[in-house]
N, C-alpha and C positions, 0 to 999 in steps of 0.2 A: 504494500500500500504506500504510495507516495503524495504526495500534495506540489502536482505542478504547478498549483496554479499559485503555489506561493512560492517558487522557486526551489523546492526540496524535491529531488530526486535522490531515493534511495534506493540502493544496491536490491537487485532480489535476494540474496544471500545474507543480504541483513535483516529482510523483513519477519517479522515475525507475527503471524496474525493473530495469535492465540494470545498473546501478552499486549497485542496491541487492543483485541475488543476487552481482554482484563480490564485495562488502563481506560479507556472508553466508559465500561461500566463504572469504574471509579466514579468518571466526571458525572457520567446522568446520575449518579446516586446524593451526589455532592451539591448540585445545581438546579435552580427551580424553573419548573416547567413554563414554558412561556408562548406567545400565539408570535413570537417574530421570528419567521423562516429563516432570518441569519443569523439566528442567537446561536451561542455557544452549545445550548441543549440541543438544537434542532440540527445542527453541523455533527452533531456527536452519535447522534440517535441515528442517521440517516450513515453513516460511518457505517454503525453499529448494525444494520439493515444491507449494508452490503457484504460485511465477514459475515454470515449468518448464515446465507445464499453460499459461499466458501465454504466453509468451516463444517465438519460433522459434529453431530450431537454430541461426541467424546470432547471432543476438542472445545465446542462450547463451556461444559460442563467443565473439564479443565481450563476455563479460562476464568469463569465466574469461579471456582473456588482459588486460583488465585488472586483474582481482587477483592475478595474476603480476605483473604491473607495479609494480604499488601496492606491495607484498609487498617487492619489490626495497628501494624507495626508503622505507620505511618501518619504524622498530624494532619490535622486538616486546619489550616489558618483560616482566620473570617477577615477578609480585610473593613469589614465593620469592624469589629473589635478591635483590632489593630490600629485603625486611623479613623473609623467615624464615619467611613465611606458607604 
């Protein structure tokens, strides 16, 4: 999975899909649902709808358990809390 359209091309032999929809799920779990098509949620979601179509049920399944994982042992900052924003 690469994002040309923002100038990142990445190697296939770096891609990782399975750690990439983990990482995906992180964001939608973390972020509030919203009706603007280019929100962060809707970019993510719509990510997250294309590995799915990829991806076999094992592979899902081992993806969402590791962003459980990940989730545990990682903060999640509020930049409300932080600065007010």
């Amino acid at each position: 999975m690469s994002a040309p359209e923002l100038g990142v091309e990445v190697p296939l032999v770096l891609q990782d899909k399975v750690k990439a929809y983990g990482l995906l799920n992180a964001v939608v779990s973390q972020i509030t649902e919203d009706d603007n098509v280019f929100s962060a949620y809707h970019q993510a979601i719509e990510r997250m709808r294309f590995l799915e179509k990829v991806l076999t049920a094992e592979e899902l399944d081992e993806a969402k358990k590791w962003s459980n994982e990940w989730m545990k042992t990682h903060q999640v900052r509020s930049y409300f809390l932080e600065f007010g924003m």
